[in-house]
N, CA and C atoms as a LAMMPS dump frame, in Angstrom:
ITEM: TIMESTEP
0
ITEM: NUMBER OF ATOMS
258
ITEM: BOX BOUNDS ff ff ff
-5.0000000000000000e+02 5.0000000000000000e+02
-5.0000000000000000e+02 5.0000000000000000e+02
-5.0000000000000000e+02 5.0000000000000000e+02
ITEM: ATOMS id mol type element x y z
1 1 1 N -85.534 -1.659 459.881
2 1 2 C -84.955 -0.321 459.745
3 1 3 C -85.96 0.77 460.13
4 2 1 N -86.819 0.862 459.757
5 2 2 C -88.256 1.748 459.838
6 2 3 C -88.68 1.449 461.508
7 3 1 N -88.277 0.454 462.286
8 3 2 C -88.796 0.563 464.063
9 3 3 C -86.964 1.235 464.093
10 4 1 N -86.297 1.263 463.761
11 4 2 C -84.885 2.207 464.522
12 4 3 C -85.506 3.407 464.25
13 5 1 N -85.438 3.89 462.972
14 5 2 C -86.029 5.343 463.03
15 5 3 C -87.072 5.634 463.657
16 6 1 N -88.099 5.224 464.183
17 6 2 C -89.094 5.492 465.432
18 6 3 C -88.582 5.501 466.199
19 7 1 N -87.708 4.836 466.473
20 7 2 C -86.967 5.134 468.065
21 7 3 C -86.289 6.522 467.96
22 8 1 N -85.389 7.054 466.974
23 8 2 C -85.087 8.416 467.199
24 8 3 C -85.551 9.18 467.857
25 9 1 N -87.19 9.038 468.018
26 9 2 C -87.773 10.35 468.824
27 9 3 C -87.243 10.337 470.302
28 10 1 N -86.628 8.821 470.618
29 10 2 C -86.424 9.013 472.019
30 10 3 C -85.179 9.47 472.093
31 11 1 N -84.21 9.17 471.425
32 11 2 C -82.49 10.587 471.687
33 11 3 C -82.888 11.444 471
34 12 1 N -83.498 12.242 470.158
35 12 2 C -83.528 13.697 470.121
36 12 3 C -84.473 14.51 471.072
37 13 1 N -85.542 13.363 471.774
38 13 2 C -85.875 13.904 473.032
39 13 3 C -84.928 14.499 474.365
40 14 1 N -84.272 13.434 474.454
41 14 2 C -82.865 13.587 475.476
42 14 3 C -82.272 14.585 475.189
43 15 1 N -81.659 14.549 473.832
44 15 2 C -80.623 15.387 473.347
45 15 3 C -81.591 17.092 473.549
46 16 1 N -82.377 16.97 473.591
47 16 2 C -83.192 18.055 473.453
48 16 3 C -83.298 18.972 475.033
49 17 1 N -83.642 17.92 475.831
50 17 2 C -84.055 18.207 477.393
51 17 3 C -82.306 18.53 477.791
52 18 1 N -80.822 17.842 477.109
53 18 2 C -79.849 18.351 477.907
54 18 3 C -79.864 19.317 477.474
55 19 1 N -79.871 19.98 476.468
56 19 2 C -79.453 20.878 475.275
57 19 3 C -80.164 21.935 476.468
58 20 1 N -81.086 21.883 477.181
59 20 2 C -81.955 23.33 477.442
60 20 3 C -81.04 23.287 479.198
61 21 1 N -81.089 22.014 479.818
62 21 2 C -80.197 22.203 481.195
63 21 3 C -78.729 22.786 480.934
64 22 1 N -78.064 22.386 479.692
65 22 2 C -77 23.42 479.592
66 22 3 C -76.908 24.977 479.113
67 23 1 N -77.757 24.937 477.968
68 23 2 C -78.248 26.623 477.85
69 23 3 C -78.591 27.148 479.261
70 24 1 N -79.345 26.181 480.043
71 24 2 C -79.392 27.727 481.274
72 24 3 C -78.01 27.405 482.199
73 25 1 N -77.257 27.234 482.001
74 25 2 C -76.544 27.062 483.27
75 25 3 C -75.332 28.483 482.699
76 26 1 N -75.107 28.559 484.112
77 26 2 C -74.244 30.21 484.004
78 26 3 C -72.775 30.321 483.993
79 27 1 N -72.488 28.959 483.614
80 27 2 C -70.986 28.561 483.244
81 27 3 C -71.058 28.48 481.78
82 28 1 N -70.221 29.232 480.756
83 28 2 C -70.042 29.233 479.111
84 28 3 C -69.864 28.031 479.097
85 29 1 N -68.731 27.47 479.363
86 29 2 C -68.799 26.002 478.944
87 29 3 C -69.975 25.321 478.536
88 30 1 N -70.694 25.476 479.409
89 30 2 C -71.922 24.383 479.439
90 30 3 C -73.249 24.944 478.662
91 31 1 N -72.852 26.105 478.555
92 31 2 C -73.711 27.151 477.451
93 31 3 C -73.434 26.243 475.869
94 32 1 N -71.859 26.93 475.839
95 32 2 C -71.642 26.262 474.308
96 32 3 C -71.865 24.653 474.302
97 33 1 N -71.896 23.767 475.381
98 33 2 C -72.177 22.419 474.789
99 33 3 C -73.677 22.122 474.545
100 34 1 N -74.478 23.438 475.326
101 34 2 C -75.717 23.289 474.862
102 34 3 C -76.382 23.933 473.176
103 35 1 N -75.763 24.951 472.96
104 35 2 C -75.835 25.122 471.418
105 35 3 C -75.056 23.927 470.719
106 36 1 N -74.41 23.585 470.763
107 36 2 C -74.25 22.292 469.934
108 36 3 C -74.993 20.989 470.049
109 37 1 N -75.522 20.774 471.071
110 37 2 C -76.441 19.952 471.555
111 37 3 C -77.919 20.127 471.39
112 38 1 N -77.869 21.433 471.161
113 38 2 C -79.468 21.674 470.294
114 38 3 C -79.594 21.971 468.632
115 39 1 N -78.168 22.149 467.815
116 39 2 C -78.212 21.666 466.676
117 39 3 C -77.94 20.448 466.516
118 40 1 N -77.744 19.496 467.417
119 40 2 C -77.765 17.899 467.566
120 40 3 C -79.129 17.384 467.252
121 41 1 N -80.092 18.091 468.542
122 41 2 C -81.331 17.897 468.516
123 41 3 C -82.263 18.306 467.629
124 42 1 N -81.634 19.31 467.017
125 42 2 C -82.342 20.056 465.568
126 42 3 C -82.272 18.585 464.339
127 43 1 N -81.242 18.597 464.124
128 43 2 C -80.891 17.133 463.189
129 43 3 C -81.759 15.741 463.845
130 44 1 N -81.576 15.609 464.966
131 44 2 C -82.155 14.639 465.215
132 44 3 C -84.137 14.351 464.574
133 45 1 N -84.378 15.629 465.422
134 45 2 C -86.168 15.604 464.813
135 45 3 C -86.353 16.342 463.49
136 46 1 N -85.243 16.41 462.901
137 46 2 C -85.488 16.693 460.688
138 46 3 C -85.399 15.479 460.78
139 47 1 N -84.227 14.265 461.443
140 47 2 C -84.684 13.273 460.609
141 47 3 C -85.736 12.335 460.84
142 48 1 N -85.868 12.688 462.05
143 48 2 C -87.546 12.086 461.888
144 48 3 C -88.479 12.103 461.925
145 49 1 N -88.748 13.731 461.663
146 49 2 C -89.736 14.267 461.166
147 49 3 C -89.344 13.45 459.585
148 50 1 N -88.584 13.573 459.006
149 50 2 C -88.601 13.367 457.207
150 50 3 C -88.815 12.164 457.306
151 51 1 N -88.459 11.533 458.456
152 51 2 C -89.284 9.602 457.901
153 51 3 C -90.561 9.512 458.11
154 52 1 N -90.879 10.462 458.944
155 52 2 C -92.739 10.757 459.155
156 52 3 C -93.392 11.556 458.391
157 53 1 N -93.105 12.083 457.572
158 53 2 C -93.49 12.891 456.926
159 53 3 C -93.656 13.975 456.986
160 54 1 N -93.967 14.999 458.468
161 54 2 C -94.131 15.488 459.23
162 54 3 C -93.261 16.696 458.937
163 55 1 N -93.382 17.443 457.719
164 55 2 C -92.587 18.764 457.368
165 55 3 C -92.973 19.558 457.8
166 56 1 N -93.82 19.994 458.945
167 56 2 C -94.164 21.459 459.59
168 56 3 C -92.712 21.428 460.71
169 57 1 N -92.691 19.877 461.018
170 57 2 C -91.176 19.501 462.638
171 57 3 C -90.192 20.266 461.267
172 58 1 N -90.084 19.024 460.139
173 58 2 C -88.607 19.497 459.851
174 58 3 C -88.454 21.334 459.659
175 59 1 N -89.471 21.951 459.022
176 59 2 C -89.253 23.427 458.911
177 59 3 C -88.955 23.937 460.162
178 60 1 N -90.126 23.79 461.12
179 60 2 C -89.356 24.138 462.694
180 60 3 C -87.847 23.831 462.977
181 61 1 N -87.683 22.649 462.619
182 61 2 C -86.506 22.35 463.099
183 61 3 C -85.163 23.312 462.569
184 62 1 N -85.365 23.806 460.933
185 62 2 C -84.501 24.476 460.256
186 62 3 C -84.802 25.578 460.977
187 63 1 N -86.418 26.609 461.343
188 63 2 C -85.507 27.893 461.948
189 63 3 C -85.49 27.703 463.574
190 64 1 N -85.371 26.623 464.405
191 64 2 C -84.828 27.157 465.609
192 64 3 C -83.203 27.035 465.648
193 65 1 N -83.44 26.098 464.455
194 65 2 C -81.72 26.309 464.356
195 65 3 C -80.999 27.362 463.756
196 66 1 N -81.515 28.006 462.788
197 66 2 C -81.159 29.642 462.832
198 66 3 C -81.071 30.338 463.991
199 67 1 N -82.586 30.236 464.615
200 67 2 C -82.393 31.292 465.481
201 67 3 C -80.909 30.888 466.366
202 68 1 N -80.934 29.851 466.877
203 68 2 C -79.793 29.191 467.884
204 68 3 C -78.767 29.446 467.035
205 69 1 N -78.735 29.828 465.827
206 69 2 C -77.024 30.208 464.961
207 69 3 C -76.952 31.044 465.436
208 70 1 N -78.119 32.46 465.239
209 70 2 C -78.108 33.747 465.169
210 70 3 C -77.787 33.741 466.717
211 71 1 N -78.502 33.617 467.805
212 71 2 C -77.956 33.992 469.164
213 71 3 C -76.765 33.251 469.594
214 72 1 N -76.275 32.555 468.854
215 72 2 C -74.882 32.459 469.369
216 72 3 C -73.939 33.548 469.1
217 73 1 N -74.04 34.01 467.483
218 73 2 C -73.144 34.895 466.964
219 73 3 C -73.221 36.428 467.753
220 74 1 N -74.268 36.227 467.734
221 74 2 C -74.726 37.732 468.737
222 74 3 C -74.276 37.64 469.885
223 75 1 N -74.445 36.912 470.615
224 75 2 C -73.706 36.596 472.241
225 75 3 C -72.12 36.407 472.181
226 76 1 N -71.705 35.956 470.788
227 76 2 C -70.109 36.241 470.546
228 76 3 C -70.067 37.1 470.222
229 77 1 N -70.512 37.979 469.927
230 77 2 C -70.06 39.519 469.003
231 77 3 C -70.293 40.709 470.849
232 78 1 N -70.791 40.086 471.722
233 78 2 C -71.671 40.92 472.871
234 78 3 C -69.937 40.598 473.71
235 79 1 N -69.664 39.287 473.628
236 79 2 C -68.436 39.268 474.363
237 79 3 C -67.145 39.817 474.06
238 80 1 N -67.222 39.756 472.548
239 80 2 C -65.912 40.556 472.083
240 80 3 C -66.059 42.394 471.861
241 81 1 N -67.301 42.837 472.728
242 81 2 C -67.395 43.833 472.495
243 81 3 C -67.985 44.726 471.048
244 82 1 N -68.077 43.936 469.814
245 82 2 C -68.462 44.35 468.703
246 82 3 C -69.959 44.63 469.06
247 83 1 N -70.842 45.566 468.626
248 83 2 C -71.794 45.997 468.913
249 83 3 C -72.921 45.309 467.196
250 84 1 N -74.123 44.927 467.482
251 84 2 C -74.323 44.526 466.614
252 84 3 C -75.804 44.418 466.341
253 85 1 N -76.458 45.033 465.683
254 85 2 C -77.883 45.102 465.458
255 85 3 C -78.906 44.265 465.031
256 86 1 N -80.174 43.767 465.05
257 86 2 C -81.216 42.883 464.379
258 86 3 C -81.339 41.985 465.558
């Protein structure tokens, strides 16, 4: 059980590297499958950062996934026109 969870690092690597080829691409679609694909990758390295012990990853991991909440909501609030500060 303990060599599967070492292997994690290699799909939340992946999951990580698509997550950023769809954030840049200039089709929404492929925008939003990349925010979901980088709170994929967020989960992926908490959990194995937490089998490594390695709580500086999992804290990282909790705020880039804020931030990636927060600029989504903002980039929805930018499209529906709502104006929105911070």
């Amino acid at each position: 059980m303990d060599d599967l969870l070492d292997l994690l690092q290699w799909p939340a690597m992946l999951v990580t590297v698509l997550a950023s080829w769809w954030v840049a691409s200039t089709h929404r679609h492929k925008r939003a499958w990349g925010f979901w694909a980088y709170l994929l990758s967020n989960a992926l390295w908490s959990a194995w950062g937490w089998r490594t012990s390695a709580s500086a990853l999992v804290v990282l991991q909790a705020c880039l996934a804020a931030m990636n909440i927060r600029g989504y909501i903002k980039a929805s609030r930018s499209r529906t026109g709502v104006a929105g500060g911070g």
